[in-house]
C-alpha positions in Angstrom: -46.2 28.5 -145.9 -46.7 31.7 -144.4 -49.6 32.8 -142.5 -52.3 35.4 -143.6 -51.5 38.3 -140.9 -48.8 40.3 -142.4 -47.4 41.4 -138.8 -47.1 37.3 -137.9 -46.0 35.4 -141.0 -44.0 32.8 -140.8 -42.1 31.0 -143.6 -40.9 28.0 -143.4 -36.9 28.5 -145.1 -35.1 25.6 -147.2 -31.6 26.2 -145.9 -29.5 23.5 -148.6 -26.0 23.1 -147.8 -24.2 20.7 -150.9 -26.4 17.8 -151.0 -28.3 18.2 -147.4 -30.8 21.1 -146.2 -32.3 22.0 -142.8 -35.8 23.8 -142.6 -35.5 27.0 -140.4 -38.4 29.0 -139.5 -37.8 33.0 -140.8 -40.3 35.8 -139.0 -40.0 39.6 -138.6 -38.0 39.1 -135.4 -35.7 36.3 -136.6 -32.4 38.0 -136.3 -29.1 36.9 -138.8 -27.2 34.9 -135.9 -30.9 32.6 -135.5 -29.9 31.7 -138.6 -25.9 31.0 -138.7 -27.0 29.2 -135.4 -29.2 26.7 -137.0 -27.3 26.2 -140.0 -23.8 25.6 -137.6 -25.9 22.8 -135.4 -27.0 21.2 -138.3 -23.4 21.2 -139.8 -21.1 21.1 -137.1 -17.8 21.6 -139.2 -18.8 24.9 -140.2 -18.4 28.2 -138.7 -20.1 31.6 -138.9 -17.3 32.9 -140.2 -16.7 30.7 -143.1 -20.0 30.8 -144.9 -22.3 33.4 -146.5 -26.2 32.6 -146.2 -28.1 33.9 -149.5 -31.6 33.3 -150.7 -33.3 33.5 -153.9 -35.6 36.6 -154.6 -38.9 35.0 -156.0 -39.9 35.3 -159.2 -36.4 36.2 -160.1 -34.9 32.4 -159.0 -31.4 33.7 -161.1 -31.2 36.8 -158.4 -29.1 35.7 -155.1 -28.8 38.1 -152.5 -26.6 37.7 -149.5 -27.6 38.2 -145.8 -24.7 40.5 -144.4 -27.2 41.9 -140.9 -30.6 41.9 -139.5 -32.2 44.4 -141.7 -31.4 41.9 -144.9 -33.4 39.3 -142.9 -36.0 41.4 -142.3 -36.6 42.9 -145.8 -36.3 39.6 -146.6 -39.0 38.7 -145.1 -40.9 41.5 -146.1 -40.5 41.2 -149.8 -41.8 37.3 -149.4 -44.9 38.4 -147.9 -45.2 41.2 -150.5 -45.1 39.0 -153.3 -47.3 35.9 -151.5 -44.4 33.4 -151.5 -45.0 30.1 -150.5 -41.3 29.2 -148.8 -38.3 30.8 -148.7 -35.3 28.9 -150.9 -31.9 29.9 -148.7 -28.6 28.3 -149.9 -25.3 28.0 -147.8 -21.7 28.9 -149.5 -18.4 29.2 -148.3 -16.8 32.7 -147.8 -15.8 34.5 -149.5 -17.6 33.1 -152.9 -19.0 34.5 -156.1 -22.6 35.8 -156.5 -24.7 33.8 -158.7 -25.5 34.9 -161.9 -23.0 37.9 -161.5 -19.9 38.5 -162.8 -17.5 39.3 -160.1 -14.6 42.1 -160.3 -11.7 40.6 -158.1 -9.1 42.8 -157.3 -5.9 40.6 -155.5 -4.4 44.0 -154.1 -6.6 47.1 -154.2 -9.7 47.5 -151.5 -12.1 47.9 -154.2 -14.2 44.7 -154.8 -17.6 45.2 -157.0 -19.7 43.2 -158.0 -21.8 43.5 -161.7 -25.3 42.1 -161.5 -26.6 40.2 -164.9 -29.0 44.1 -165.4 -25.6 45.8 -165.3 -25.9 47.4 -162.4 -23.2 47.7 -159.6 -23.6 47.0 -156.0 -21.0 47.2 -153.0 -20.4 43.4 -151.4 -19.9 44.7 -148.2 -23.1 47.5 -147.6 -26.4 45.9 -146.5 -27.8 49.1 -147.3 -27.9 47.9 -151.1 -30.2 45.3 -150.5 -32.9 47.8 -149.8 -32.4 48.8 -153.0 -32.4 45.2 -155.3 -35.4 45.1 -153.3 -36.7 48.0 -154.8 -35.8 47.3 -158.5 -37.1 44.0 -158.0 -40.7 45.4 -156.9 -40.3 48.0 -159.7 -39.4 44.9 -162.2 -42.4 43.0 -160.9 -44.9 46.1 -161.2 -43.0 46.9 -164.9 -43.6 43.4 -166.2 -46.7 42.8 -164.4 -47.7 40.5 -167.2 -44.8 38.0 -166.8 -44.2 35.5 -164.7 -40.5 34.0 -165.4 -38.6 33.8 -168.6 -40.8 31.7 -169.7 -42.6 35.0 -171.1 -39.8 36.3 -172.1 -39.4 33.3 -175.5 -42.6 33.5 -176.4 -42.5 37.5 -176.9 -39.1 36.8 -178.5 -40.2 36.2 -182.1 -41.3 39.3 -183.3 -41.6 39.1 -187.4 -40.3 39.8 -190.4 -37.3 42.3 -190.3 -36.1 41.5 -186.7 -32.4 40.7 -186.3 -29.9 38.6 -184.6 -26.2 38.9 -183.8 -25.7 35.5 -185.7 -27.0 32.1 -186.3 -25.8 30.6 -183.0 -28.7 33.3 -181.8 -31.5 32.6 -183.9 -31.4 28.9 -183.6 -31.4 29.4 -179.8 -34.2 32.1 -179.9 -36.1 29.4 -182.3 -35.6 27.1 -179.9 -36.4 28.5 -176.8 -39.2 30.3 -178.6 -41.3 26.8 -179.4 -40.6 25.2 -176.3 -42.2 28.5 -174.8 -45.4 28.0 -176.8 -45.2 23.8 -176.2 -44.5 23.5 -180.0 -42.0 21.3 -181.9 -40.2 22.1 -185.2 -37.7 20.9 -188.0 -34.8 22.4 -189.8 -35.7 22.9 -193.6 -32.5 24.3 -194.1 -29.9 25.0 -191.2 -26.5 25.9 -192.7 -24.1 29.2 -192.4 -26.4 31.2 -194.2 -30.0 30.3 -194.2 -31.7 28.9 -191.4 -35.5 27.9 -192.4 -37.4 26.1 -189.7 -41.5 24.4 -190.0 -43.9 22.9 -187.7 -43.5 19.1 -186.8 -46.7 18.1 -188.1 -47.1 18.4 -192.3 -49.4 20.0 -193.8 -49.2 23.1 -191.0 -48.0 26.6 -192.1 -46.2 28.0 -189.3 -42.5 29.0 -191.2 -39.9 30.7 -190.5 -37.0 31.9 -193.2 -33.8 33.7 -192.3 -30.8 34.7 -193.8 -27.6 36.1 -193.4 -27.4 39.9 -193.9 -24.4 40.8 -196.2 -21.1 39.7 -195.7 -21.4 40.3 -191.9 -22.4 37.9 -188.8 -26.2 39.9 -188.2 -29.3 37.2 -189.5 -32.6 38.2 -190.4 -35.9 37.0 -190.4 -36.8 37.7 -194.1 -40.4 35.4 -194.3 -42.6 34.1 -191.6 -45.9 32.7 -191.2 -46.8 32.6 -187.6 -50.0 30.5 -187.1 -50.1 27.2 -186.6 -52.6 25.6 -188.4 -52.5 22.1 -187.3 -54.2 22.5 -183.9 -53.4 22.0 -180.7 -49.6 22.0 -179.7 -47.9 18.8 -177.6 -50.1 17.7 -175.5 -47.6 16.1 -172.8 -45.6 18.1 -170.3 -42.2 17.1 -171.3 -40.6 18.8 -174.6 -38.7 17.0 -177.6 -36.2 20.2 -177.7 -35.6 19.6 -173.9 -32.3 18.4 -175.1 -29.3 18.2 -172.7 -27.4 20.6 -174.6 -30.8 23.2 -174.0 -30.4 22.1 -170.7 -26.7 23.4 -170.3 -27.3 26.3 -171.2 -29.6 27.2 -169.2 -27.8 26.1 -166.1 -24.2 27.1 -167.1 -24.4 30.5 -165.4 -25.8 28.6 -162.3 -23.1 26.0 -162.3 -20.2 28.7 -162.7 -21.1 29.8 -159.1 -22.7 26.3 -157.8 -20.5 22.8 -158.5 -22.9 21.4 -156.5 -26.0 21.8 -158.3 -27.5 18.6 -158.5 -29.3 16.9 -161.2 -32.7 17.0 -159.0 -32.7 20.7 -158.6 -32.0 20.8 -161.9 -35.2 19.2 -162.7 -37.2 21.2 -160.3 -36.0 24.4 -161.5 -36.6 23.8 -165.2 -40.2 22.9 -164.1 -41.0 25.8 -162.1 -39.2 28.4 -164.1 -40.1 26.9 -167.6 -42.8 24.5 -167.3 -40.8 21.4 -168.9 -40.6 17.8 -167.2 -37.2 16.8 -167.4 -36.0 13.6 -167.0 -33.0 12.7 -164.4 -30.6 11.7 -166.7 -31.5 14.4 -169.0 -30.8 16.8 -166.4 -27.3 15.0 -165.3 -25.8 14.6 -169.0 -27.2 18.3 -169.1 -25.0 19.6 -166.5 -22.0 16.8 -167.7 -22.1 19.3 -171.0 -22.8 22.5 -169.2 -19.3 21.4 -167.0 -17.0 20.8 -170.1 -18.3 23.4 -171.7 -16.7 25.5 -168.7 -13.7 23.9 -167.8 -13.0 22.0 -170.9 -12.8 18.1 -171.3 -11.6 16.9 -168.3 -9.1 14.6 -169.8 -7.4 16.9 -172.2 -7.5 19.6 -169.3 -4.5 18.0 -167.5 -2.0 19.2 -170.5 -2.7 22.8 -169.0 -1.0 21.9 -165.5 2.2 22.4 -167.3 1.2 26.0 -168.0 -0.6 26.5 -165.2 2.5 26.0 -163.4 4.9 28.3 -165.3 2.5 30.5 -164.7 2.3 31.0 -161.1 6.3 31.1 -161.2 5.8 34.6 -164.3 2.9 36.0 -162.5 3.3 35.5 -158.8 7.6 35.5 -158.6 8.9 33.7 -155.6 5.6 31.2 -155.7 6.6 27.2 -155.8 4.7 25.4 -158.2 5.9 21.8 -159.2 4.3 18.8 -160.7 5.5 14.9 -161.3 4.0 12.4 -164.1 4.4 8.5 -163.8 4.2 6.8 -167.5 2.8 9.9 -168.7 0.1 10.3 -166.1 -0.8 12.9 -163.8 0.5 12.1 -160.5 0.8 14.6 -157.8 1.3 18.5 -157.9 2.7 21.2 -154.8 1.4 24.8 -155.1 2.5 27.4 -152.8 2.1 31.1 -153.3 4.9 33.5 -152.2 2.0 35.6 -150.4 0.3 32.6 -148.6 4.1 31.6 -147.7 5.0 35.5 -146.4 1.7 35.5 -144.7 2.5 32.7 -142.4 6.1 33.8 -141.8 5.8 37.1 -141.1 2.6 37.2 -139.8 1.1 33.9 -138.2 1.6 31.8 -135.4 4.4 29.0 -136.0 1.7 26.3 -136.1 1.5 24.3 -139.3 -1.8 22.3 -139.5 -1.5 19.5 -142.6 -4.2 16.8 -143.4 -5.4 15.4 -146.9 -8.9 15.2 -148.0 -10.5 13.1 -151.0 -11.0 14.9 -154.1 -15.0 13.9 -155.1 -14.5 14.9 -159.2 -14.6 11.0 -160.9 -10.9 11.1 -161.3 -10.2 10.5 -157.7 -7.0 12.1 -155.7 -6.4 13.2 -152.9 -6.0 17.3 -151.7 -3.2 17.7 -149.1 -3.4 21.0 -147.6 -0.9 23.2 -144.8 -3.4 25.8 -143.0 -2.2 27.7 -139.7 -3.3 30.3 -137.9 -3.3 34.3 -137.7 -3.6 36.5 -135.3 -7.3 36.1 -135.3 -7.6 32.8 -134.8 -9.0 32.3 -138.4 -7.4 29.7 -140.6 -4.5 30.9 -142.9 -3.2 28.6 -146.1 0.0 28.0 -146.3 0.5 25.3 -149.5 -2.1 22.8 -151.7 -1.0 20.1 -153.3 -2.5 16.9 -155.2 -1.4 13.4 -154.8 -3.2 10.1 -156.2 -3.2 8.4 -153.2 -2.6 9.0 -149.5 0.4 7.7 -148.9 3.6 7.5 -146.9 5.9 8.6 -150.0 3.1 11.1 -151.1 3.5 12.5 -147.9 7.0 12.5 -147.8 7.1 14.4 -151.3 4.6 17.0 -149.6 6.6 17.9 -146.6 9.5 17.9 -149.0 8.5 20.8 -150.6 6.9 22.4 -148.4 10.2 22.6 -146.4 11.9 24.1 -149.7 9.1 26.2 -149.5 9.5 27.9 -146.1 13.7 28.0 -146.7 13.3 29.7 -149.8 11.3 32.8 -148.0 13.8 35.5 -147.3 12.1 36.0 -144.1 12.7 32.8 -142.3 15.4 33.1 -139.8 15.4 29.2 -138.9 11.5 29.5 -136.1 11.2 25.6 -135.0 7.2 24.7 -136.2 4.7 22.3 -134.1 3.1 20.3 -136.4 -1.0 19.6 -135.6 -2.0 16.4 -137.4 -3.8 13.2 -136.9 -2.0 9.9 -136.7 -1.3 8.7 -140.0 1.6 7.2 -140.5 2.7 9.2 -143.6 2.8 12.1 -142.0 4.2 10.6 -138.6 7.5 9.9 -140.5 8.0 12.7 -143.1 7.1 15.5 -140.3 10.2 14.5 -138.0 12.6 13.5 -141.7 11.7 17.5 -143.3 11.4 19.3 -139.7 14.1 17.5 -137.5 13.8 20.3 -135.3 10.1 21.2 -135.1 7.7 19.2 -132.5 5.0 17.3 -133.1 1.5 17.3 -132.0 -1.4 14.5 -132.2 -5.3 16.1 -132.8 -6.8 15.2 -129.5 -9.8 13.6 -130.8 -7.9 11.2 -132.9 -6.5 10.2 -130.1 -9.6 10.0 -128.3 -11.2 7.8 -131.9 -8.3 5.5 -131.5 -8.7 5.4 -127.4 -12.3 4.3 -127.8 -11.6 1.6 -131.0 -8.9 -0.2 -129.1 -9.3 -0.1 -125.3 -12.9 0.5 -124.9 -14.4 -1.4 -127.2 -16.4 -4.1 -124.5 -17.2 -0.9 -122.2 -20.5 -0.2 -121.8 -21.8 3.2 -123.3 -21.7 5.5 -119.9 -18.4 3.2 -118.7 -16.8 4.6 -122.1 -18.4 7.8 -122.0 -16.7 8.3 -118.4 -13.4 7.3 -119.3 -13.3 9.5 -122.4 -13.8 12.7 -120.6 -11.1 11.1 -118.0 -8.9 11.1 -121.3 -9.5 14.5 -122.1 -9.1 16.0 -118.8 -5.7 14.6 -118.3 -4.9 15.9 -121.9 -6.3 19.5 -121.5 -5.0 19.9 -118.0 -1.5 22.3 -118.1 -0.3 21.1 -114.1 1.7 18.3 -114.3 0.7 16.8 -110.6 -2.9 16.9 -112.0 -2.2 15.4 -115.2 -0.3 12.1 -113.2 -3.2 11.7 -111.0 -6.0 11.7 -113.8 -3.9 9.3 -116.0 -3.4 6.9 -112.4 -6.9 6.7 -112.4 -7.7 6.2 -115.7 -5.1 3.1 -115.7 -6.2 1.7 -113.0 -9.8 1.5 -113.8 -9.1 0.6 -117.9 -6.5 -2.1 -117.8 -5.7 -1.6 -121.5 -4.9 2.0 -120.8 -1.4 1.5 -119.9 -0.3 0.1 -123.0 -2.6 2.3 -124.9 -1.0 5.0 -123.4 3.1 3.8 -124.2 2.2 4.1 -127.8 0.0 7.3 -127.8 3.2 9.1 -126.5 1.4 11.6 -124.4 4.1 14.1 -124.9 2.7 14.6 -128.1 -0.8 15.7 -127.8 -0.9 16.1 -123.5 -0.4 19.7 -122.4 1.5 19.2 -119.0 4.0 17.5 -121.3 3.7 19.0 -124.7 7.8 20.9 -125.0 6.3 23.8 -127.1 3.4 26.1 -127.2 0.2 25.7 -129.2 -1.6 28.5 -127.9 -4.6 26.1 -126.5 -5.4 24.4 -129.8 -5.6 21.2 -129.4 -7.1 19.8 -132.5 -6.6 19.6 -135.9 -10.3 21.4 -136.7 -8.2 24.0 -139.2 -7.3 21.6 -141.3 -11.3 19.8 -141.2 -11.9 23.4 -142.0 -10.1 24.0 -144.9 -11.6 20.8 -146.6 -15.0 21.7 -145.7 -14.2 26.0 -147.3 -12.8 24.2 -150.6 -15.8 21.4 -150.7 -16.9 22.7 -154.2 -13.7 23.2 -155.5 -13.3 19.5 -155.0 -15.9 18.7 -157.2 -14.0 19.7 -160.0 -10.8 18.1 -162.8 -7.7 18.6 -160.9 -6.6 21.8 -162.9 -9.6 23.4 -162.4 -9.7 23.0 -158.9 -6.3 24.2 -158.1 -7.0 27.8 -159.8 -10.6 27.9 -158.3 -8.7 27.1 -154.8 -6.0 30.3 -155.9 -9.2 32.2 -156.3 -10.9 31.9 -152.2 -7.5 32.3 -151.3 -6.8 35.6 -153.2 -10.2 37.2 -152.4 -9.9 35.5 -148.5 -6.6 37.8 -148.1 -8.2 41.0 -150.3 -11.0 41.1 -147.5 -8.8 40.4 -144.6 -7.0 43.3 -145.8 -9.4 45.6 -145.7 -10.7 44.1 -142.4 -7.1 44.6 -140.4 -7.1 48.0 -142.1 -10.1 48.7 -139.7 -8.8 47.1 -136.6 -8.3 50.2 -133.7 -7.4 48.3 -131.3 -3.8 47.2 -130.5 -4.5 43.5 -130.4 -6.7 41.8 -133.4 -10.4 41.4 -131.7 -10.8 37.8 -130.7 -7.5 38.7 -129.0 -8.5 41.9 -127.5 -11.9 40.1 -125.7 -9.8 38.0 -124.0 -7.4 39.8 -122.9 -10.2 42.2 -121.4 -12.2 39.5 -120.1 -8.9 38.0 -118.3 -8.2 41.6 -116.6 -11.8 42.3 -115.3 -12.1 39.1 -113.8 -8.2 39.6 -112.0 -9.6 43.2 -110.4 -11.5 41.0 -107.8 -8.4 38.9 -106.9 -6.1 39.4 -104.2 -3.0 39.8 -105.1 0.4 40.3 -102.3 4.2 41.3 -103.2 7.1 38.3 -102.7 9.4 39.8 -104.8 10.4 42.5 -107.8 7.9 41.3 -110.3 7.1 37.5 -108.5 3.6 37.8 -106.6 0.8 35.3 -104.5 -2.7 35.4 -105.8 -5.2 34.5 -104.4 -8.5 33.0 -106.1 -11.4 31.3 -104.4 -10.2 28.4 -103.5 -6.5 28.3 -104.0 -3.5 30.6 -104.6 -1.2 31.1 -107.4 2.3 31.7 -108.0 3.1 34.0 -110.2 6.6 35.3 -112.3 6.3 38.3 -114.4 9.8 38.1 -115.5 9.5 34.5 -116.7 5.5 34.8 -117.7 4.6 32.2 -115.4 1.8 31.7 -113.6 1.3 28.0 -111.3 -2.3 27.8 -113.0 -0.5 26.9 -116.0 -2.8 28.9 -118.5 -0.2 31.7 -119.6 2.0 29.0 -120.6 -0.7 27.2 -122.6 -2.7 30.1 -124.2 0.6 32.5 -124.5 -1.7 35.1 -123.1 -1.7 36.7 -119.6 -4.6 34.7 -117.5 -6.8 36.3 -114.7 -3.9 36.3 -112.3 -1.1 37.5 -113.9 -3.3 40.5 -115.4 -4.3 41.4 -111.7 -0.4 41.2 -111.2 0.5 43.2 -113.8 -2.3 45.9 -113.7 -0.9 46.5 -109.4 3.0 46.4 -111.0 1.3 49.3 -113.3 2.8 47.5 -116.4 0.9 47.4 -119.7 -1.1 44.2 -120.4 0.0 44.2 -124.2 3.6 44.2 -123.2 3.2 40.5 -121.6 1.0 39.4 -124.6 2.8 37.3 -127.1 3.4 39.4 -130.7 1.0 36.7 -132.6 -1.7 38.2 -131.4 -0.5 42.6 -132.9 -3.0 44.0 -134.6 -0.1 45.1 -136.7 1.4 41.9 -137.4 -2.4 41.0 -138.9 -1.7 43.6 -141.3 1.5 42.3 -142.2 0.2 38.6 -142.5 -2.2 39.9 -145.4 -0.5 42.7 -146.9 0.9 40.8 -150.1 -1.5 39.8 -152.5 -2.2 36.8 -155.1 -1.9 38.4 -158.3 -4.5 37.1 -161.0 -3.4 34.4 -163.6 -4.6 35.5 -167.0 -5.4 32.7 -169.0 -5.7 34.3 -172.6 -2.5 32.5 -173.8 -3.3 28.9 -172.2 -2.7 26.6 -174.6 -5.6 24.4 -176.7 -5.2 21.1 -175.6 -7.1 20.1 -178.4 -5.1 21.0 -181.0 -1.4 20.2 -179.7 -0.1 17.0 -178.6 -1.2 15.8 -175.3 1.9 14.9 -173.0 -0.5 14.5 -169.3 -3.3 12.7 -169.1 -5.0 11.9 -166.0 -4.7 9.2 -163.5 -5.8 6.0 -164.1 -8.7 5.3 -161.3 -10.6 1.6 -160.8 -14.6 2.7 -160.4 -16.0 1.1 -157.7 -19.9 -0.1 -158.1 -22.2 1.2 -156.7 -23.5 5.1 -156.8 -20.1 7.3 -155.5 -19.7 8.3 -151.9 -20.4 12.1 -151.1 -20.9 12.4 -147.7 -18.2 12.4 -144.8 -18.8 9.5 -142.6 -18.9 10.8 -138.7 -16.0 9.4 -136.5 -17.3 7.4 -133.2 -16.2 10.0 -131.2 -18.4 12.8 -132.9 -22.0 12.6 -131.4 -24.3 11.3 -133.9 -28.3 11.4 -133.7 -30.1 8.7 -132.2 -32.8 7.4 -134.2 -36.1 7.3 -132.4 -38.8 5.1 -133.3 -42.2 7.5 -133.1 -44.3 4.5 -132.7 -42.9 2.9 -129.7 -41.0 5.5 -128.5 -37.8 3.9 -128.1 -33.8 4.0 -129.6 -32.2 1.7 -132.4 -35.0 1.5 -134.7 -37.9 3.6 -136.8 -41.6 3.4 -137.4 -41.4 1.1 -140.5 -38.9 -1.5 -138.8 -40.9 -1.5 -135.5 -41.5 -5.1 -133.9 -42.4 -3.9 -130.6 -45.8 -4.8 -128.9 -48.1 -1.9 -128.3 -49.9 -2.6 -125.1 
């Protein structure tokens, strides 16, 4: 609640993220990275740079607005104290997303992306200035309609009398509808057919009628009689309403649920009661939004038909795309997508690191979503190829790799680049990587290595004994000198007995960098991939077919805004790139750096000296090797050979080669022609899946590596246990 001082009010923000939220405190001088940097603390696999913050403005709980800079936060929190709100609701989406109850313009190849609100009105996605001005209209709207509070006002003014029309029936019954819920009255139909539509009052004996009729031979009703007072007394007397139907209830959360998968059943409920007064049962809400959901994307089990023509699709509108899918006994069984833009992208444009990983898909028909992600010249994630499998499997995986090799050999730009493969350990991908890539090398995500470290050696350790050993672990895989990376793994062998053989099996030339044959550029985990699954979490949420195109969709308007974005890059490398580079060459100005030969020099740091080669980009500190970017001392050698510093930095990293990586572009995939599913013979349906009891998992359990809270008792002050399960003795 905010405080009464204008000047000092705080609110206290509802910050929901899927099914979890995180209460952040908003003030006049709470700036827009306060608030990316609570929201990333509380959800550690997100990034700033994957997620748009948004809040609702009150009173209008259908208008989002987006928080793009500090003024947004601040005319935020202006226009809360302006109009005495209590809290402010904040919701977290993946970029780039749609705006809620808008409908978006997407343009896959121009730099033109608007945005229509539901008045009609246009606004720019990427000027903050234009939030000044919703605020504005939405002040204006509040002073104009002083009188009403939420739509709720709106259906009870929506009955006006005799002579008013409606575009058809399907309109009248819904404006009778809403209209007595509005006034906390319940009707019949009299007569409810294709031409008249006559409704009463509930209780007999009252006069409150309405008669309509079609006009003509057209679709336009009429009201031609109506007797507007109620003459049986007072209306329901109880808080729920017998029209509160779950087919009321999708409509008025379809527009919400095009732009929110995860709106759950609870918010439902909360929202209907605030906005229209109406206590709604949880399962009313939850077979509300079950109807709302097929009335978007169709039944679910008929749906899987259209992966045939979803498929021949891609291949007419996006030529050169891969798109193949397999049935077992008639059943939907896995599918590959790969679009020719994603796959030019990543060959012409991104670093020859291929990140793959699979992910469960949470819609109740189950599956599994394999994705390839790598990375561009930004360091931001880049997909490559999607696919769908039942399980996660070793011949799944097999089938993946298989195509996603056909894939990369079918793009006329490949001239035969050896990959390095990031994954985690499973064995699916351990033997389809080295069968599909012969030639490519192979890398292990360091903190799987770590999980499986922990599980099988240092299981009887004592917390700080295993904590120790662990960062032992990581130091001898993060180091780049071999000498050091001998010596850290003789100590940690010698004090962890079970190392050694650990160790034999782990191949450390697989995830260690003293070892590793090939660069990675100093990534060392598979955290792309984690990302990828957490940027299309509500896409998971839907039927297989669905979520493929809604997938097709963050990728096309990912790429349209990195477009524009590498369109206003000035400098020569992309920005990430650029900071270090400049960071590296200001801090190699205070080192000392003498002559051996043409082009090989002796710097010296603070406490010991490096070799270093410009010929062969080598320095003895092992860093330019690792991060394929000149380090501190070859910059200072470089800088006194009066070379540039951009002519020793590798191409990944070219501005211009970001603007290659982006500059084709998904086209759209009209679905005007998409077959009925309904009418025709069904050839797919979907995969058999065994329901487990018990209420379905949604939330990603935390490996034992990743630092989880302790929970703190707050009665006796100590670890393992809460208030209500206390048995301690308070002395």
């Amino acid at each position: 609640m905010a405080s009464e001082d204008t000047g000092s009010s705080v609110f206290m923000a509802i910050c929901s993220y899927g099914s979890e939220a995180v209460i952040i405190s908003i003030s006049k001088d709470t700036i827009l990275d306060q608030i990316f940097k609570e929201i990333v603390e509380r959800w550690r696999h997100l990034s700033s740079t994957m997620i748009e913050v948004k809040f609702y403005i009150p009173n209008k709980s259908k208008m989002l607005v987006t928080l793009m800079s500090d003024k947004d936060v601040r005319n935020m929190h202006e226009i809360h104290v302006n109009l005495n709100a209590k809290v402010i609701e904040m919701v977290v989406t993946h970029s780039p997303t749609l705006i809620e109850g808008a409908a978006v313009v997407i343009e896959s190849g121009s730099s033109h992306c608007a945005e229509i609100s539901s008045r009609g009105k246009k606004f720019s996605k990427g000027s903050s200035s234009n939030f000044g001005q919703v605020v504005e209209e939405t002040r204006a709207a509040i002073e104009e309609e002083a009188s009403k509070k939420n739509s709720l006002d709106d259906w009870k003014n929506s009955i006006e009398g005799v002579g008013q029309e409606f575009m058809n029936v399907e309109t009248l019954r819904d404006t009778i509808h809403n209209y007595c819920i509005a006034i906390c009255r319940d009707f019949v139909f009299v007569k409810n057919d294709r031409d008249r539509v006559t409704v009463e009052c509930v209780y007999e004996g009252c006069e409150w009628r309405i008669h309509a009729s079609r006009l003509g031979n057209g679709e336009k009703f009429a009201i031609k009689k109506m007797h507007c007072n109620h003459t049986c007394g007072g209306g329901l007397q109880v808080r729920s309403h017998p029209k509160a139907s779950k087919r009321w209830v999708s409509k008025i959360v379809k527009d919400q649920l095009q732009d929110m998968p995860l709106y759950k059943p609870s918010d439902i409920v909360k929202d209907i009661r605030r906005q229209y007064g109406v206590e709604l049962p949880y399962h009313q809400a939850w077979r509300g939004k079950e109807v709302a959901m097929m009335d978007l994307y169709g039944n679910s089990r008929l749906s899987y038909e259209r992966i045939r023509w979803y498929c021949d699709a891609i291949r007419q509108t996006n030529p050169g795309s891969i798109a193949e899918y397999e049935t077992i006994d008639g059943r939907f069984r896995r599918l590959f997508i790969c679009f020719h833009a994603s796959l030019m992208g990543f060959i012409k444009g991104c670093r020859p690191l291929i990140f793959i990983d699979g992910t469960f898909i949470k819609h109740k028909d189950g599956g599994v979503l394999l994705g390839a992600t790598s990375k561009d010249g930004n360091d931001d994630m880049f997909p490559i190829a999607y696919g769908v499998v039942d399980i996660e499997c070793d011949e799944n995986w097999e089938w993946f790799c298989r195509f996603l090799k056909e894939a990369i050999h079918s793009c006329t730009e490949y001239s035969g680049q050896q990959f390095t493969f990031m994954t985690d350990r499973h064995q699916g991908i351990i033997k389809s990587v080295p069968k599909y890539f012969p030639d490519s090398y192979h890398s292990y995500c360091i903190r799987h290595v770590k999980e499986n470290f922990k599980n099988q050696v240092l299981v009887h350790y004592r917390a700080a004994e295993r904590k120790r050993l662990i960062d032992l672990l990581n130091a001898a895989a993060y180091t780049p000198r071999l000498t050091v990376f001998r010596k850290l793994i003789a100590k940690l062998t010698s004090e962890a007995p079970g190392a050694t053989t650990f160790l034999l099996h782990a191949k450390p030339e697989h995830w260690a960098n003293a070892v590793f044959p090939s660069p990675r550029w100093g990534i060392m985990t598979s955290n792309v991939a984690e990302s990828f699954n957490s940027w299309v979490l509500e896409a998971r949420h839907l039927p297989v077919p669905q979520m493929v195109d809604h997938i097709r969709i963050q990728i096309m308007q990912m790429m349209h805004q990195r477009r524009n974005r590498g369109y206003s890059i000035q400098s020569q490398l992309c920005p990430d790139a650029e900071k270090v580079l400049q960071k590296n060459a200001e801090d190699g100005r205070r080192l000392a750096v003498f002559t051996s030969n043409i082009m090989i020099y002796d710097v010296k740091d603070t406490n010991y000296s490096c070799k270093v080669d410009l010929h062969m980009c080598s320095c003895s500190c092992g860093e330019w090797r690792i991060f394929r970017m000149p380090c501190k001392h070859a910059c200072a050698c470089i800088e006194k050979d009066g070379r540039s510093l951009y002519q020793f930095t590798d191409n990944c990293f070219q501005a211009e080669l970001y603007r290659v990586t982006y500059a084709e572009a998904i086209s759209p995939i009209p679905d005007m022609e998409k077959p009925q599913s309904a009418s025709e013979e069904i050839h797919i349906l979907p995969p058999i899946r065994k329901t487990r009891p018990g209420r379905p998992k949604k939330k990603r359990r935390p490996s034992q590596v990743e630092s989880v809270r302790e929970m703190r008792c707050g009665r006796c002050g100590k670890v393992g246990h809460n208030r209500r399960t206390c048995n301690e003795v308070i002395k």
